[in-house]
Residue frames as qw, qx, qy, qz and C-alpha x, y, z in Angstrom:
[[0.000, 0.889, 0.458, 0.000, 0.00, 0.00, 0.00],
 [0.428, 0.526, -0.018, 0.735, 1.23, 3.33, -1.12],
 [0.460, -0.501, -0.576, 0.454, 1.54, 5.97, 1.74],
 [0.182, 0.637, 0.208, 0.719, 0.92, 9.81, 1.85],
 [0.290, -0.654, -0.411, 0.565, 1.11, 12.08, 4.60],
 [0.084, 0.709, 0.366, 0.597, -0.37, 15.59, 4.28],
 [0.182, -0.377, -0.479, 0.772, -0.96, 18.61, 5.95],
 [0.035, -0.828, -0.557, 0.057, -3.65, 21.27, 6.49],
 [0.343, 0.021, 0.040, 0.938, -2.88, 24.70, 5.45],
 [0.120, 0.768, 0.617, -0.121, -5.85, 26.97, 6.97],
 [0.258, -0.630, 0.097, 0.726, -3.81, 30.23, 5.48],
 [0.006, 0.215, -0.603, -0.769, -4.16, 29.74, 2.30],
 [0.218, 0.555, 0.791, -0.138, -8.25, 29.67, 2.47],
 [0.120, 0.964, 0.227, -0.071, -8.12, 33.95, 1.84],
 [0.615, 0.120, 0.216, 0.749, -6.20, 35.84, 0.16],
 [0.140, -0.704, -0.138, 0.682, -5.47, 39.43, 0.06],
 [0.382, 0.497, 0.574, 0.527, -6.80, 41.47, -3.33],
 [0.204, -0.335, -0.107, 0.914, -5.87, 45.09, -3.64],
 [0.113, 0.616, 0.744, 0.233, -9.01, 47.40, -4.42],
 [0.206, 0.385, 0.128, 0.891, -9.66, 50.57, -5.67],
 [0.079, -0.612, -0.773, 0.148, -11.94, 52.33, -3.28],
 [0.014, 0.820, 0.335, 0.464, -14.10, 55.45, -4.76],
 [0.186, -0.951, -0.027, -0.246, -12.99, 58.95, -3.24],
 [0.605, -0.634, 0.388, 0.286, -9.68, 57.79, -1.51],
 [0.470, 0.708, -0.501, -0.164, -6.31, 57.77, -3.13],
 [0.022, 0.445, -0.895, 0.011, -4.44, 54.67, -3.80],
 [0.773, -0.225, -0.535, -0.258, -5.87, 51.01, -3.31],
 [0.605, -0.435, 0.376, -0.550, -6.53, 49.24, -0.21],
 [0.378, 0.045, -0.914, -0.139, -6.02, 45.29, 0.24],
 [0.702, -0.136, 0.158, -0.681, -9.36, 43.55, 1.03],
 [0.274, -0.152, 0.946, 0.088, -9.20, 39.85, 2.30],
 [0.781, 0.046, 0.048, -0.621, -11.31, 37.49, 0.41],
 [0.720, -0.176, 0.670, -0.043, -12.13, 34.04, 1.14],
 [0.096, 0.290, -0.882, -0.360, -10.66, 31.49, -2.01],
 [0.738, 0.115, -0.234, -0.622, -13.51, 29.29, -4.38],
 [0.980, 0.055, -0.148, 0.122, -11.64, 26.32, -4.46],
 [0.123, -0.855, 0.489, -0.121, -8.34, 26.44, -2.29],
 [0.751, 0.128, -0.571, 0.305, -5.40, 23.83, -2.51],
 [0.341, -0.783, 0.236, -0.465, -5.23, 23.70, 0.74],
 [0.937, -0.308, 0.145, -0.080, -3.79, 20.59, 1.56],
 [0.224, 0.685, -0.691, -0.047, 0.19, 20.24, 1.07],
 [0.970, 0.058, -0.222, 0.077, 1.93, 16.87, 0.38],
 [0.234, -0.833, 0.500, -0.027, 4.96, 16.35, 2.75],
 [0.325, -0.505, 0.800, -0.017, 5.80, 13.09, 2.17],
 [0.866, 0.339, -0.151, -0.335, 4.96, 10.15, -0.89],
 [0.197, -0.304, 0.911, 0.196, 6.61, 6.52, -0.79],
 [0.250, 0.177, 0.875, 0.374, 6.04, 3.97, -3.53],
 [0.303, 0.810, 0.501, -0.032, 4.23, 6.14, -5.87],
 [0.448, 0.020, 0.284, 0.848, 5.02, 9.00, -8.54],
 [0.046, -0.776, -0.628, 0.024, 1.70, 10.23, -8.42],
 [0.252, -0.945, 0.104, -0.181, 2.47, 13.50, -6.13],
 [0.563, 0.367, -0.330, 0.663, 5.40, 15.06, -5.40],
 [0.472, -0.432, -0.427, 0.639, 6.43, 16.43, -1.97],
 [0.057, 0.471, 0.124, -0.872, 5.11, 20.71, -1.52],
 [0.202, -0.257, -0.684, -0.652, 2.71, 19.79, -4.26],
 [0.428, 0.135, 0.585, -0.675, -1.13, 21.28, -2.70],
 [0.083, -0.407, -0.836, -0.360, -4.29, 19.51, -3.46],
 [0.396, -0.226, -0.048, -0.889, -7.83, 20.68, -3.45],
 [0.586, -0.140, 0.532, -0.595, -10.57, 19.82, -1.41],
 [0.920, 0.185, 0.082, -0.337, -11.60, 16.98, -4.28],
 [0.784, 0.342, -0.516, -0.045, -8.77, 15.34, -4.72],
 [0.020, 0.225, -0.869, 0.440, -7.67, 14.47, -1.26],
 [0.707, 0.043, 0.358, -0.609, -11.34, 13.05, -1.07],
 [0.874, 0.368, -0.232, -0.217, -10.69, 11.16, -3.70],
 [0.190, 0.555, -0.726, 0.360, -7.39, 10.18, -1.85],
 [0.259, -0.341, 0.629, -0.649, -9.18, 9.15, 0.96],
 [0.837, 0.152, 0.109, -0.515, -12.07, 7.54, -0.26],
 [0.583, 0.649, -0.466, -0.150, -9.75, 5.21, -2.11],
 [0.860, -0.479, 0.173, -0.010, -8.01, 2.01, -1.03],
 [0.705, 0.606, -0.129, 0.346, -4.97, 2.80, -3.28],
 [0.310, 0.448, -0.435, 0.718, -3.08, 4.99, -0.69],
 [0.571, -0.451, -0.602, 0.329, -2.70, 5.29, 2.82],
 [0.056, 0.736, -0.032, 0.674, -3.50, 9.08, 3.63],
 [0.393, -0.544, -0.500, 0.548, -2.31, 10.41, 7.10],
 [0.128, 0.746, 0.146, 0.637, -3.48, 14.33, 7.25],
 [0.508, -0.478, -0.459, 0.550, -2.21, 16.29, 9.85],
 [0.080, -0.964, -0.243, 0.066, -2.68, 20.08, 10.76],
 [0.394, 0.696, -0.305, 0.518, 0.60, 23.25, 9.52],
 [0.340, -0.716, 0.383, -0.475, 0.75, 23.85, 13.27],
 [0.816, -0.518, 0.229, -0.119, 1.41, 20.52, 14.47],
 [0.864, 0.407, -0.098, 0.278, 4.55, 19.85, 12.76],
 [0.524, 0.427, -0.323, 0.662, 6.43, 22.70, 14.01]]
């Protein structure tokens, strides 16, 4: 069985998008939340070529990871690593 360990990246849900606003000079940045975020980094892939290590998935293809009986997925959280 192939093996995959992941992590959770909740930072990279919103993103910062710089916006003109009417009567003021210059732009402003204005967070907004991401449609589809890769939020999930790959830290680690044995036997498989599939994914590559700092490679993110989206929310459907680590479901499809999981759901699967092809890999072992372990998914763990940005903060508990370091």
């Amino acid at each position: 069985m192939n093996k995959i360990m992941m992590e959770y990246w909740d930072d990279r849900l919103k993103k910062y998008v710089d916006v003109k606003i009417k009567g003021l000079p210059g732009r402003r940045r204005k967070e907004v939340s991401v449609k589809d975020p890769r939020a999930w980094r790959v830290v680690s892939v044995e036997n498989s070529t599939e994914f590559n290590p700092n490679q993110f998935l989206n929310k459907k293809q680590v479901d499809a990871l999981c759901k699967g009986k092809v890999f072992q997925v372990t998914i763990s959280t940005k903060k508990d690593r370091y």
